[in-house]
C-alpha positions as CSV (number, residue, x, y, z in Angstrom):
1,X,-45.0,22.3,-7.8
2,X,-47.2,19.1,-6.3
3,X,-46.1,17.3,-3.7
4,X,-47.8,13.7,-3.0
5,X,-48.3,13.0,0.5
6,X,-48.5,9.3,0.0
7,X,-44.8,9.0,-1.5
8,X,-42.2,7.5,0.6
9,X,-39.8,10.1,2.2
10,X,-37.0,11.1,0.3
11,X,-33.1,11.0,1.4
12,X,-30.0,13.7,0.1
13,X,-27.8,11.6,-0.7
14,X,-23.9,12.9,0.3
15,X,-20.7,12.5,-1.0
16,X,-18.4,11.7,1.4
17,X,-16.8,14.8,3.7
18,X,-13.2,15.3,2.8
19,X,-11.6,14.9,5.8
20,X,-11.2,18.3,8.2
21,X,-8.0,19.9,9.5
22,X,-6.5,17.6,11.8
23,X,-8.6,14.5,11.2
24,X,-6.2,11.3,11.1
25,X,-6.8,8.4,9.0
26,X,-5.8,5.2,10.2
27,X,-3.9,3.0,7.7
28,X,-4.3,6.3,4.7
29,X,-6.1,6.3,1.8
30,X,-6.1,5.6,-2.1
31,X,-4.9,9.0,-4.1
32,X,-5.2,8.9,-7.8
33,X,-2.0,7.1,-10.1
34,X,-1.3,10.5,-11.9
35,X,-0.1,11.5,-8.2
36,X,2.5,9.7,-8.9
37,X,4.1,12.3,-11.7
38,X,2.6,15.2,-10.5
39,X,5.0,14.9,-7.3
40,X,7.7,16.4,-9.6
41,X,6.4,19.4,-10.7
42,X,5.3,19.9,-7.0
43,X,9.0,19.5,-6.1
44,X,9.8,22.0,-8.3
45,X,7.5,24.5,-7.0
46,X,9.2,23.7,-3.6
47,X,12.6,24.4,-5.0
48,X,11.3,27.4,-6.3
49,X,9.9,28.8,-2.8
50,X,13.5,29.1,-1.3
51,X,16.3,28.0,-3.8
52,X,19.0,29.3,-2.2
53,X,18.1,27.8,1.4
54,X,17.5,24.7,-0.4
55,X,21.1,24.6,-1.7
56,X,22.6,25.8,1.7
57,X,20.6,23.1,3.6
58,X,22.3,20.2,0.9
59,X,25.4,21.8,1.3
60,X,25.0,21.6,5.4
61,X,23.9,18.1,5.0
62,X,26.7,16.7,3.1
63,X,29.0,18.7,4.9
64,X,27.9,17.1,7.5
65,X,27.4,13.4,5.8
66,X,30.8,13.5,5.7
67,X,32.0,14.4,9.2
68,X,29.9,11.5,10.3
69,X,31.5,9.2,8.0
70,X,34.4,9.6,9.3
71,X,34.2,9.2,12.5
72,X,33.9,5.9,14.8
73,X,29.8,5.1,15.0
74,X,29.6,7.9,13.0
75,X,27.6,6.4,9.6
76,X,25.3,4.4,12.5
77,X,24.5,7.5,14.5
78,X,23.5,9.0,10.8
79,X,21.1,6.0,9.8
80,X,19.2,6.6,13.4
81,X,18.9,10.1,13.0
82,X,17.3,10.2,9.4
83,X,13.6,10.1,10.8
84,X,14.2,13.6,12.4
85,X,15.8,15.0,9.4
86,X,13.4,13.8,7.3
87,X,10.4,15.0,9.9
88,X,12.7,18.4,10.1
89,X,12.3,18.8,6.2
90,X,8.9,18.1,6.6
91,X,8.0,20.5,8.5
92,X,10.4,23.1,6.2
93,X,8.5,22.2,3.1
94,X,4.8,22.8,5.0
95,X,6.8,26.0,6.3
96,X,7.1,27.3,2.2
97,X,3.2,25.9,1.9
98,X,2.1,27.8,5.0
99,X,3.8,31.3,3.5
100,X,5.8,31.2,6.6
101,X,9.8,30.1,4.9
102,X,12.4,27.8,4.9
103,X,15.1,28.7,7.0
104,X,18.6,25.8,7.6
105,X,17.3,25.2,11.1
106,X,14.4,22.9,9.5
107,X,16.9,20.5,9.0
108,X,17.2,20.5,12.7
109,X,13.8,20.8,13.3
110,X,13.1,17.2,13.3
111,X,14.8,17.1,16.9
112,X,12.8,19.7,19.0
113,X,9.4,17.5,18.5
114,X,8.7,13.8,19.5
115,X,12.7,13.4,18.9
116,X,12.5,10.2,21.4
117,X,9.9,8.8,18.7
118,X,12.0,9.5,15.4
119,X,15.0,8.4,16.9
120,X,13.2,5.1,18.0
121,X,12.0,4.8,14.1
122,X,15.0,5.1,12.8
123,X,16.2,2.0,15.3
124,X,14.1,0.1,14.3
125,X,14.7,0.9,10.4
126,X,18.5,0.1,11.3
127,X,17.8,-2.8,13.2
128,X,15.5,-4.2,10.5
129,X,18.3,-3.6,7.7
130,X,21.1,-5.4,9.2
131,X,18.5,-8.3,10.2
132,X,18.1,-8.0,6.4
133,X,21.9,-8.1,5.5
134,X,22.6,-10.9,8.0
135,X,20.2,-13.1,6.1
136,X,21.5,-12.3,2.9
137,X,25.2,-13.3,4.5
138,X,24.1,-16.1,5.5
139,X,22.4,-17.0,2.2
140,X,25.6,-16.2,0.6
141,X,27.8,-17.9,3.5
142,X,25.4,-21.3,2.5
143,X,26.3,-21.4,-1.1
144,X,30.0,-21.6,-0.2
145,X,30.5,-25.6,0.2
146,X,28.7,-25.5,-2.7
147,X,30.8,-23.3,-4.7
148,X,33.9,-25.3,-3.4
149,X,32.7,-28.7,-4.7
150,X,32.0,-27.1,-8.2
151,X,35.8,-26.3,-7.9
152,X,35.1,-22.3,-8.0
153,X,38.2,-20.2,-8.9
154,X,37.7,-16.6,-8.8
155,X,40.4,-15.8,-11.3
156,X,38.2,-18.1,-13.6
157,X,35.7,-16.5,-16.1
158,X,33.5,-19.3,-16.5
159,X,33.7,-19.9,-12.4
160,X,32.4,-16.3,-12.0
161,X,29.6,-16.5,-14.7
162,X,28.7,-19.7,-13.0
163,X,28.2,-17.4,-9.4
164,X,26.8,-14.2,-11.0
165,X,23.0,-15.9,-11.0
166,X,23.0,-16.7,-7.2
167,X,24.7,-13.0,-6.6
168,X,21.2,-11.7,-8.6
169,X,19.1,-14.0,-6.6
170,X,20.4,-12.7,-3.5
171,X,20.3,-9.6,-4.4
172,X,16.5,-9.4,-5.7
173,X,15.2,-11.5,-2.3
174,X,17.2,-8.2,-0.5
175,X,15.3,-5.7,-3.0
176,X,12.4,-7.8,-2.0
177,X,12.6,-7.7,1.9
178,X,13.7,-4.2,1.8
179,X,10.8,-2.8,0.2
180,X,8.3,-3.6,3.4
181,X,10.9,-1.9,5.5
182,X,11.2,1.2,3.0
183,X,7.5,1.3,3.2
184,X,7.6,1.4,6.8
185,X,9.3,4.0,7.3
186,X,8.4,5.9,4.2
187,X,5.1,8.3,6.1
188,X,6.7,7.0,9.4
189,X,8.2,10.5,10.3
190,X,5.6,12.7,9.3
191,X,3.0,10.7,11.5
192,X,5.3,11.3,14.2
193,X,6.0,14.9,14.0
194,X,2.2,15.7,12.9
195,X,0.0,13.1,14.3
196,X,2.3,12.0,17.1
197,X,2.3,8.5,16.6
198,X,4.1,5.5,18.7
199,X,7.4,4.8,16.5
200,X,5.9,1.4,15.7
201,X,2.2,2.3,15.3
202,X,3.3,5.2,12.6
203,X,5.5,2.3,10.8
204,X,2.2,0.3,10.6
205,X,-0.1,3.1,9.4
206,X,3.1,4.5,7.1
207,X,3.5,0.4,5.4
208,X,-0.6,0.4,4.7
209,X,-0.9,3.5,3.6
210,X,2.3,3.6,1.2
211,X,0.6,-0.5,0.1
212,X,-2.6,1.1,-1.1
213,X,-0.8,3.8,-3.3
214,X,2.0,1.5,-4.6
215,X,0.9,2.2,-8.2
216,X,1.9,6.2,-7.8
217,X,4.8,5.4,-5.8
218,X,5.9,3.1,-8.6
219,X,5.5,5.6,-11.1
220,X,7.0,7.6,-9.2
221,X,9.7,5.5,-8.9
222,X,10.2,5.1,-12.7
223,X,10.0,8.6,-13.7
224,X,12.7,9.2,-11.1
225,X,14.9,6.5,-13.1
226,X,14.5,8.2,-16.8
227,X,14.2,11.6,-15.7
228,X,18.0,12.3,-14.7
229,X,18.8,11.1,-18.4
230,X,16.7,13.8,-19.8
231,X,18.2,16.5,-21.7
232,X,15.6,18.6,-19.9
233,X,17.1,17.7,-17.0
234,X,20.2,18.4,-15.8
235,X,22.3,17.1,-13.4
236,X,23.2,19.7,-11.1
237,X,19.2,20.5,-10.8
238,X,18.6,17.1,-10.0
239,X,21.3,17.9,-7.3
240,X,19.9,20.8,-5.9
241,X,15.9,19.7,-5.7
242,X,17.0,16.3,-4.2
243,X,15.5,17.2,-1.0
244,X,12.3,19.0,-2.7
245,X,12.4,15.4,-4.5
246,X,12.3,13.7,-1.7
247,X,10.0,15.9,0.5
248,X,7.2,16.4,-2.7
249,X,5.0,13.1,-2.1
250,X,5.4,12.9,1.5
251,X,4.5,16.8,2.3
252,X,2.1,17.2,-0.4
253,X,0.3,13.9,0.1
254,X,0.8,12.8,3.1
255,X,-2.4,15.2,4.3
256,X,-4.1,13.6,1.3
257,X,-3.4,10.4,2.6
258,X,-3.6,10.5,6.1
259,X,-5.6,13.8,6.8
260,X,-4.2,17.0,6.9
261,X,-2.2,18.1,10.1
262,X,-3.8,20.8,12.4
């Protein structure tokens, strides 16, 4: 080998260091579209680590879906507590990763870390939703005089078919201004729980990060549409890996998105 000491010093060029064990990313990064299918099978695989806990911790939750439903403030104190169930299952489905198990109390878990912080996201998701609803009541309250002077009659056919393109307008400018919020709070409870993140700094980071993978999260969305009218597909599995469903592309991707938890 001969080696020119006149030539210009040569560089190794790198490929970028995947990001180590408790490195955070602000804002996420990009992870491939096929992400967006592959979530499924992952769920699956979750389902399959502890079946029958995953059935008793559905059965816990409706149970107690339904207890809070009935009672006064009940469905309210529900929609602020979702960020620590969800961080809870979280930190179940990294449990069946880690080798470690799923055990009910992980649907409780969410509550023993940074529970000021998830309760405080789901506030804000609440308060966010009904600022949401109130402008679609008073889009719909607008169109009333309107309605009137038409001479609307709601026993009328033609009076209703007349309405039903201002109910789908409404109704797509909600789909349209809930979709941020969903966004929002979509990576908002893992950053929490793993990063601990300030309830509206992990709502930031969870809006970009979900915004530069919305092409696998809309895939993921549309398989999620067809695949419950599969034949290979039932509907009491659909039932039963809801949460694995749910927990797939936030557990599995989240560290591939934001940097994996210490």
């Amino acid at each position: 080998m001969t080696d020119n000491p006149y030539a210009p010093p040569k560089a190794a060029v790198l490929e970028p260091a995947a990001p180590q064990t408790g490195t955070y990313i602000p804002d996420g990064r990009k992870v491939a579209a096929s992400r967006g299918v592959a979530w499924y099978s992952e769920a699956w695989t979750l389902f399959k680590g502890a079946p029958g806990t995953w059935i008793l911790i559905c059965v816990v939750f409706i149970v107690l879906s339904i207890l809070l439903a009935i009672i006064p403030m009940g469905s309210l104190l529900s929609s602020i507590a979702y960020p620590a169930v969800a961080a809870g299952l979280m930190l179940g489905c990294r449990s069946i990763e880690e080798g470690t198990g799923l055990t009910v109390g992980h649907l409780f878990a969410g509550f023993k870390k940074n529970v000021g912080s998830l309760i405080l996201v789901g506030v804000l998701y609440l308060v966010g939703t009904m600022l949401i609803m109130l402008f679609a009541g008073i889009g719909a309250a607008l169109l009333i005089p309107t309605l009137i002077s038409q001479g609307f009659n709601p026993s009328d056919i033609g009076s209703m078919m007349v309405l039903l393109p201002f109910i789908l307008l409404i109704a797509l400018v909600v789909m349209a201004l809930m979709l941020p919020l969903i966004m929002a709070i979509w990576f908002a409870p893992a950053l929490v729980v793993f990063h601990d993140l300030a309830p509206m700094a992990a709502m930031k980071a969870s809006f970009h990060g979900s915004l530069k993978n919305i092409v696998p999260f809309l895939l993921y969305g549309v398989v999620g549409l067809v695949l419950p009218f599969s034949p290979l597909f039932p509907l009491a599995l659909g039932l039963l890996s809801g949460f694995p469903l749910l927990g797939a592309p936030i557990s599995r991707d989240y560290g591939n998105i934001f940097g994996r938890p210490a």
